[in-house]
N, C-alpha and C positions, 0 to 999 in steps of 0.2 A: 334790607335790600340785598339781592343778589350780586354776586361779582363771577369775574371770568378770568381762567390764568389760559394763557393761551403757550401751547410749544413751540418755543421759537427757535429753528434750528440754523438761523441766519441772521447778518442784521438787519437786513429787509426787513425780514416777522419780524425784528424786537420793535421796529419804525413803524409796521401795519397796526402791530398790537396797538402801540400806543396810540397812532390816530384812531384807532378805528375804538376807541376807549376802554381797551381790556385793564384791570386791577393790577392784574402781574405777569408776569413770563415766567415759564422756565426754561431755562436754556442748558441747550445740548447738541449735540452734533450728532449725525449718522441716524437721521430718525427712521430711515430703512430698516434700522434693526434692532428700535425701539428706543434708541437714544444710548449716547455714550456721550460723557464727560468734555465740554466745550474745552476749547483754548483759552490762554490766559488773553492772550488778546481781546477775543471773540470778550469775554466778561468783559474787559476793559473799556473795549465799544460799546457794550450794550447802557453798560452803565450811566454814558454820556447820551442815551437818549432823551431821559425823564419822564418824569409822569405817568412812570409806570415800575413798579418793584420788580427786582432783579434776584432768583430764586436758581441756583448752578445745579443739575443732575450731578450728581456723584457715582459714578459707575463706569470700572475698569476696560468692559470688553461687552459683546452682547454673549447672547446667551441666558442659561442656569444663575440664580441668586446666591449661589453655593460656593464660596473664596476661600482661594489658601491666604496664609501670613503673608504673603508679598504681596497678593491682592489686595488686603487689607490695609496693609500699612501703604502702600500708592493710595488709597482712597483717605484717610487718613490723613495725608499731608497734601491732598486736592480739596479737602475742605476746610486744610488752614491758608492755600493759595486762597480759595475764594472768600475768606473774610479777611485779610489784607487788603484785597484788592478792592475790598468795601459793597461785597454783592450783600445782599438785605438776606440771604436763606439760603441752604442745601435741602435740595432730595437724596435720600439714601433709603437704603436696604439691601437685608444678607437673611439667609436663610438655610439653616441645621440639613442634610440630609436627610429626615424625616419630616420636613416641611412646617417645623415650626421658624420663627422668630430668633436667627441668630443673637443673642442680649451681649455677648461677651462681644465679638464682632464689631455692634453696633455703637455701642458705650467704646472702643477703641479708634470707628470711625470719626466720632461726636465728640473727640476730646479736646479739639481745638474749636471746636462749634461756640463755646461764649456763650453768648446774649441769641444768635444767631435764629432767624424762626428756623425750623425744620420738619417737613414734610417725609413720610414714609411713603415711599412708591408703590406700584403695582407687582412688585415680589407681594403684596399683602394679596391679590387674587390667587395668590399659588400655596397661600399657607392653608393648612390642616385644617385649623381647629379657630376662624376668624373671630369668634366673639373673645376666646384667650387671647388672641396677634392685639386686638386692638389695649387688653389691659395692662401686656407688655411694652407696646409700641408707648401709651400714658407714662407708663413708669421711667419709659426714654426719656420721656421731657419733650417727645414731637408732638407740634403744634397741630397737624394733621396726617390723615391718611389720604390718597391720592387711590381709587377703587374705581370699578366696572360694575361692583358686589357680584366679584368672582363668575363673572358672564360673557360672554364674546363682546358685547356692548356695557353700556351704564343702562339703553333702555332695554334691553334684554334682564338686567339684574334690579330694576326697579325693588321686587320683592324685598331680598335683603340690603341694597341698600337702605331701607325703611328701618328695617329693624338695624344694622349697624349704627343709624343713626341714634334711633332712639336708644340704642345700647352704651353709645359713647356719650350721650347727654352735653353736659358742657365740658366735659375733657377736652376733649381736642373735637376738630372739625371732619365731618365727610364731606372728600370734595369727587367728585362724581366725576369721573372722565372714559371716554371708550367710544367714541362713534359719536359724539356730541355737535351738530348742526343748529341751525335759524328754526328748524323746525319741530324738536325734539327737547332742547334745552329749557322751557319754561314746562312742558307737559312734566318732564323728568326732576325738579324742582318740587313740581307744587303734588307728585306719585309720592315724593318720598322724604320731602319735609328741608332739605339740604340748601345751603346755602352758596353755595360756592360749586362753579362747574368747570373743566377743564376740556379743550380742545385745540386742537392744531388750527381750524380755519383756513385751511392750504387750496389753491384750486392752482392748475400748472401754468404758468410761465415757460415761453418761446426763448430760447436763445438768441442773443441780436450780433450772434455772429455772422459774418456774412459770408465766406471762407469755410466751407466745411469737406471732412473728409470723410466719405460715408465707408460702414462697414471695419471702424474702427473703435472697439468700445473700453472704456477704462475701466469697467466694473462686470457684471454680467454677459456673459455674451450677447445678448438680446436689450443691451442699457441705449438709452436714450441721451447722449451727451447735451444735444440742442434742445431740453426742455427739464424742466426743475419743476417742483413743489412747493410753492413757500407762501406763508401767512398773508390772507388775503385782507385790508382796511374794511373791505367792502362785505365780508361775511364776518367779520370781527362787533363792526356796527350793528350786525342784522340780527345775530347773537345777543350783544349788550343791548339789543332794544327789548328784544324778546321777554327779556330776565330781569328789567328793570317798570315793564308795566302794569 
């Protein structure tokens, strides 16, 4: 049977997820710019929701997958915070200048990892040479790969995600994420063999402030203060049905 990890860049989404019956979260903050590394807190909460696995993004800043030493070592000891804190997984990834699979990096990220599952990110759509990323990424000891198969979507990269699957056999898992909806999630599944799929499930939320001061924006000049993005129960469900019959 198929499962669903959904991004949850709130506690709202870790709450949707789990009614709306997703397997796991991954959690991270700033999904504006792809996601960067939650708070301890933010873990802290999510953890007390249940029923659903708790899985921390590992990653410093947005941008490039390419970190100096103090990058490194900050990530490093954000994924000995997050097994303290008793979260069930990290997502990491780092990447050479020449767009392979940082190993020294990675192995210094993962030193405090334990038992821990761990997942390699979507740095693996930007490497080189993907069927070498993924027999590196095995030698990690991650549990899976987290892929679009190097395409603006998962359903644009159907193709190879097909073969990365068949490539990594029972290594580790492809979990497919990149555009993943109710309506695309089972077609994308049963194109390329995968078991596991990933998506945000966000539709926007109004602000319930009542008091507002227009032409004031915290972020972009053009930012939207009075409405938010965050995991919806109700496209989480429509998902997990899709994938489950």
């Amino acid at each position: 049977m198929a499962l669903l990890e959904v991004c949850a860049g709130d506690i709202g989404s870790v709450k949707s997820a789990s009614t709306g019956g997703a397997a796991r979260v991954e959690l991270c903050s700033a999904l504006e710019v792809g996601g960067i590394t939650p708070s301890d807190g933010f873990i802290t909460e999510a953890l007390k929701v249940g029923d659903v696995k708790v899985h921390v993004l590992i990653r410093p800043r947005n941008g490039d997958f390419l970190y100096d030493d103090d990058e490194i070592e900050c990530m490093a000891r954000d994924v000995k915070i997050a097994r303290e804190l008793g979260a069930h997984g990290v997502v990491i990834g780092a990447l050479t200048p020449d767009g392979n699979v940082d190993m020294e990096a990675c192995k210094h990220i993962l030193r405090h990892a334990d038992s821990m599952n761990v997942t390699f990110h979507r740095a693996f759509d930007l490497c080189r040479d993907p069927f070498k990323a993924i027999d590196e990424i095995c030698s990690l000891g991650c549990n899976r790969i987290l892929t679009s198969g190097q395409a603006p979507s998962a359903e644009a990269g159907v193709e190879l995600l097909s073969k990365l699957n068949d490539y990594a056999n029972s290594r580790l898992k492809i979990l497919a994420g990149g555009g993943i909806n109710p309506s695309n999630a089972a077609k994308i599944i049963q194109a390329t063999g995968i078991s596991e799929v990933h998506a945000s499930a966000r539709s926007k939320m109004p602000s319930k402030m009542q008091y507002r001061r227009d032409g004031v924006a915290m972020g972009a000049p053009d930012s939207d203060e009075y409405s938010r993005a965050t995991t919806s129960a109700e496209i989480v469900k429509r998902i997990v049905e899709s994938i489950t019959i």
